[in-house]
C-alpha positions as YAML, in Angstrom:
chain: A
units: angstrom
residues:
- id: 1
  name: UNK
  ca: [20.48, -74.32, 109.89]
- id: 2
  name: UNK
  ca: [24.14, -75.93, 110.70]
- id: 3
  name: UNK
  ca: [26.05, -72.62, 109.36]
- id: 4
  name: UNK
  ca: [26.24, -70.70, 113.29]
- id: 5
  name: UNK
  ca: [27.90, -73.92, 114.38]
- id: 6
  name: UNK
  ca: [30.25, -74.23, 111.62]
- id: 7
  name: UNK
  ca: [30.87, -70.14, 111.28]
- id: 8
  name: UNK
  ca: [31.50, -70.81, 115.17]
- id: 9
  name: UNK
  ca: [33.40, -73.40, 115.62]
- id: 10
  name: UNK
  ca: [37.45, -72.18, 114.29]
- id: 11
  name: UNK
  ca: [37.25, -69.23, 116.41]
- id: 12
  name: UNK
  ca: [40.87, -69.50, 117.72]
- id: 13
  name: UNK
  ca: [44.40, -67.39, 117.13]
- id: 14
  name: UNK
  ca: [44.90, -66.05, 114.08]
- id: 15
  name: UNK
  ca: [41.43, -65.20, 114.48]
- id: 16
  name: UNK
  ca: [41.13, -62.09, 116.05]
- id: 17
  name: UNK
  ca: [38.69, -60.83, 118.60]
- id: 18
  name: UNK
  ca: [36.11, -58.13, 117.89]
- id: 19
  name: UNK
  ca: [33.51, -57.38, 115.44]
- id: 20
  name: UNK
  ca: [32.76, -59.59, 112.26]
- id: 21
  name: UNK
  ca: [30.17, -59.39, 109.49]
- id: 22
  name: UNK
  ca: [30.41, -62.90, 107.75]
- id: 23
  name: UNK
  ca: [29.24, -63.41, 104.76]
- id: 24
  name: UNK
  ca: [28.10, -67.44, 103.78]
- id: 25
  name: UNK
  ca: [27.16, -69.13, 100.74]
- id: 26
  name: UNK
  ca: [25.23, -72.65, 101.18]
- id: 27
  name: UNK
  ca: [24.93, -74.73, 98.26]
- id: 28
  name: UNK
  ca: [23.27, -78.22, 98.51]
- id: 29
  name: UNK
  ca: [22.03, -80.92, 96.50]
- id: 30
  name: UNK
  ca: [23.41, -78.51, 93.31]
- id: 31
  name: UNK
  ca: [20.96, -75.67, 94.74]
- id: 32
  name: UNK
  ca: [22.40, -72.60, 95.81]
- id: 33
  name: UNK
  ca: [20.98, -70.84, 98.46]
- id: 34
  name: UNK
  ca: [21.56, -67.11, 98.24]
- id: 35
  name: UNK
  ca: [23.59, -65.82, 100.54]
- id: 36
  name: UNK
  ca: [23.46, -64.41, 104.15]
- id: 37
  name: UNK
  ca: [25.49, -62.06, 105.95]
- id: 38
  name: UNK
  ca: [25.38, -62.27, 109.98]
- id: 39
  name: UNK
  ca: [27.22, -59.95, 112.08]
- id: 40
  name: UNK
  ca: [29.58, -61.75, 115.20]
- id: 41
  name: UNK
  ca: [31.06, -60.48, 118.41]
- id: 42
  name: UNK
  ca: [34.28, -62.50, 118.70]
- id: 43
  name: UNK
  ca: [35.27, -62.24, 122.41]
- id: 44
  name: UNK
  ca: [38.92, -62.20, 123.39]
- id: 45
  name: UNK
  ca: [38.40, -65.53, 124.96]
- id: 46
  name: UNK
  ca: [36.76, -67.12, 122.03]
- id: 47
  name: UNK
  ca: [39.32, -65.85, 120.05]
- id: 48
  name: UNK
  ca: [41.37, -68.19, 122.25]
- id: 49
  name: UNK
  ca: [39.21, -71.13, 123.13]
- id: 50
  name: UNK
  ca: [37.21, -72.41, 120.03]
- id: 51
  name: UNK
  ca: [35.24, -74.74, 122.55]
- id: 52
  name: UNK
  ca: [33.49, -71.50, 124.03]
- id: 53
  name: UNK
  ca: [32.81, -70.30, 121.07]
- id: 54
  name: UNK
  ca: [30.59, -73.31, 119.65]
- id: 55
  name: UNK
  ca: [26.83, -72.67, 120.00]
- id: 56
  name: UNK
  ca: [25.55, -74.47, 123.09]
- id: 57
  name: UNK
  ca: [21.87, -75.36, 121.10]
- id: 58
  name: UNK
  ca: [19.81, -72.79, 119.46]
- id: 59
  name: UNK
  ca: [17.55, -73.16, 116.57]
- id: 60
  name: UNK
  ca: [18.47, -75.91, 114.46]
- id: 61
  name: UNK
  ca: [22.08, -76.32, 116.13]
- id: 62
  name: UNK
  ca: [22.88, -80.00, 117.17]
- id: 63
  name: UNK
  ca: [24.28, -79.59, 120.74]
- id: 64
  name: UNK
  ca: [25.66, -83.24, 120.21]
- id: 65
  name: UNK
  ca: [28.12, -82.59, 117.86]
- id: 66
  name: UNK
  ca: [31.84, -83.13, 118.73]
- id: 67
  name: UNK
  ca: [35.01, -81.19, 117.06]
- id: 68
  name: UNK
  ca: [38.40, -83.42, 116.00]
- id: 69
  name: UNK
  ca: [40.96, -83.46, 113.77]
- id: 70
  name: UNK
  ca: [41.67, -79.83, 115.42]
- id: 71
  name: UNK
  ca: [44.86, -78.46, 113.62]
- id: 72
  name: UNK
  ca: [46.08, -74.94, 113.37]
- id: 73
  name: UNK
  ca: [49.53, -74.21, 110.79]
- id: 74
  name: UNK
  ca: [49.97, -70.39, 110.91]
- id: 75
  name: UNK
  ca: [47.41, -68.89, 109.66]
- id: 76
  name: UNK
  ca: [45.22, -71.90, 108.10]
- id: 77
  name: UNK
  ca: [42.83, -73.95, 110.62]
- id: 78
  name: UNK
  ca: [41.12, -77.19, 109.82]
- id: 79
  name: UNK
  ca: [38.78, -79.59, 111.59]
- id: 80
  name: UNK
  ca: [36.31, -82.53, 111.23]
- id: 81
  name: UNK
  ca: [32.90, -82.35, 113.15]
- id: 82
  name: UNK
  ca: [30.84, -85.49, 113.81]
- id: 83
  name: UNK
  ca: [27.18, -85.32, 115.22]
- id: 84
  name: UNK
  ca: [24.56, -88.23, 115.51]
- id: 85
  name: UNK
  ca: [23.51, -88.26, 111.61]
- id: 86
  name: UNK
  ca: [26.30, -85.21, 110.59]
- id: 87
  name: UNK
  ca: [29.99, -85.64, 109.54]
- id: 88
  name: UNK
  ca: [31.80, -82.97, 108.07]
- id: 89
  name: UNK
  ca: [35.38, -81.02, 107.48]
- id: 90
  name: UNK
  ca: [36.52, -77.74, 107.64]
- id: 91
  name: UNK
  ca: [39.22, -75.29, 106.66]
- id: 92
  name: UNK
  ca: [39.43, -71.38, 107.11]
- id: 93
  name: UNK
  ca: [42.57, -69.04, 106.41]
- id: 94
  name: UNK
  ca: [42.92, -66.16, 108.24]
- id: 95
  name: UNK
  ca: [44.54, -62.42, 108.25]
- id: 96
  name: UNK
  ca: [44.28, -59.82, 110.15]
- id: 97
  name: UNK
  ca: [40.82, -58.58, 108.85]
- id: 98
  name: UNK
  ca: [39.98, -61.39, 106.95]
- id: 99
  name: UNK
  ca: [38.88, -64.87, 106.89]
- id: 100
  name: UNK
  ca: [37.96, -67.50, 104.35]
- id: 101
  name: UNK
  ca: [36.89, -70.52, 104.98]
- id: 102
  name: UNK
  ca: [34.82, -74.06, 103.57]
- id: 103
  name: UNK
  ca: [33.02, -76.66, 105.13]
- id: 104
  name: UNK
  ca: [31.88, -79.50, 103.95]
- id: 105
  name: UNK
  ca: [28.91, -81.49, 105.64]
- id: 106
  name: UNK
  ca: [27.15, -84.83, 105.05]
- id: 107
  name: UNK
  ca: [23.87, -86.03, 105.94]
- id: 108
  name: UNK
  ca: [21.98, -89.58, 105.38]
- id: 109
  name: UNK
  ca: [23.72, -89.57, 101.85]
- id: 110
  name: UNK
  ca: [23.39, -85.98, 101.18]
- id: 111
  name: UNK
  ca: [26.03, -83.21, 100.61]
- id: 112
  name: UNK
  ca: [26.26, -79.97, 101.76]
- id: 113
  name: UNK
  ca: [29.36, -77.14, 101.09]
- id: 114
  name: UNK
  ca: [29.52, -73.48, 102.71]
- id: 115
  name: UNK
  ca: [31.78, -71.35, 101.94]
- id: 116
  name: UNK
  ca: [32.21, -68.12, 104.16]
- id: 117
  name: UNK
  ca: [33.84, -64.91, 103.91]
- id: 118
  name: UNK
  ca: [34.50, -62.53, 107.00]
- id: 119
  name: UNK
  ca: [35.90, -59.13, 107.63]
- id: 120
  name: UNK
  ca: [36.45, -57.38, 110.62]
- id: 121
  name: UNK
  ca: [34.62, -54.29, 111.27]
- id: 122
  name: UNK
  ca: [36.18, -52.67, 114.27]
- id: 123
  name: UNK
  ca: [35.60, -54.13, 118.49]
- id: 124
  name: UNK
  ca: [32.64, -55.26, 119.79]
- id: 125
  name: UNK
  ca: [29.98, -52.28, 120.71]
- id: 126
  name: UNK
  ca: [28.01, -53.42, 123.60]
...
């Protein structure tokens, strides 16, 4: 439900632009919920502006939520997110094909972690 806004929101150099399959692993409440892969068209300007890269609604996407703590060091990116009953953190690492990443979400007392894997596939077909 939160995973396209946190898959979407640390799209921003190292990242590079272009096709993506990411792979993401949800475990809450010490359930794990098996895994889903979703495919991603990284534009050149999301790959430079994370803001126009975060989902603007959609289904189960709080459009309320608000991105701080933004801090890139090379190749490593983290970030906290706060929404109206949602705080969280993230990190991801990228490389030129890769990315890994975790985020960790809270809400009304419970936990949530994702954990996400990407590769790129080649540019965007249209």
């Amino acid at each position: 439900v939160m995973v396209w806004a946190a898959t979407s929101i640390v799209a921003q150099s190292p990242r590079r632009d272009g096709r993506w399959e990411v792979k993401i692993e949800m475990e809450m409440a010490g359930m794990t919920v098996p895994p889903q892969t979703a495919m991603q068209c990284v534009t050149k300007e999301e790959a430079a502006d994370p803001q126009k890269a975060m989902p603007q609604g959609g289904r189960g996407t709080p459009n309320n939520c608000k991105v701080g703590d933004y801090k890139m060091d090379g190749n490593k990116v983290t970030w906290s997110v706060a929404c109206d009953q949602m705080t969280g953190a993230g990190e991801f690492i990228y490389s030129p094909d890769t990315d890994t990443g975790t985020m960790r979400m809270k809400s009304q007392g419970r936990e949530m972690t994702m954990k996400y894997a990407g590769k790129r596939l080649g540019d965007c077909t249209k």
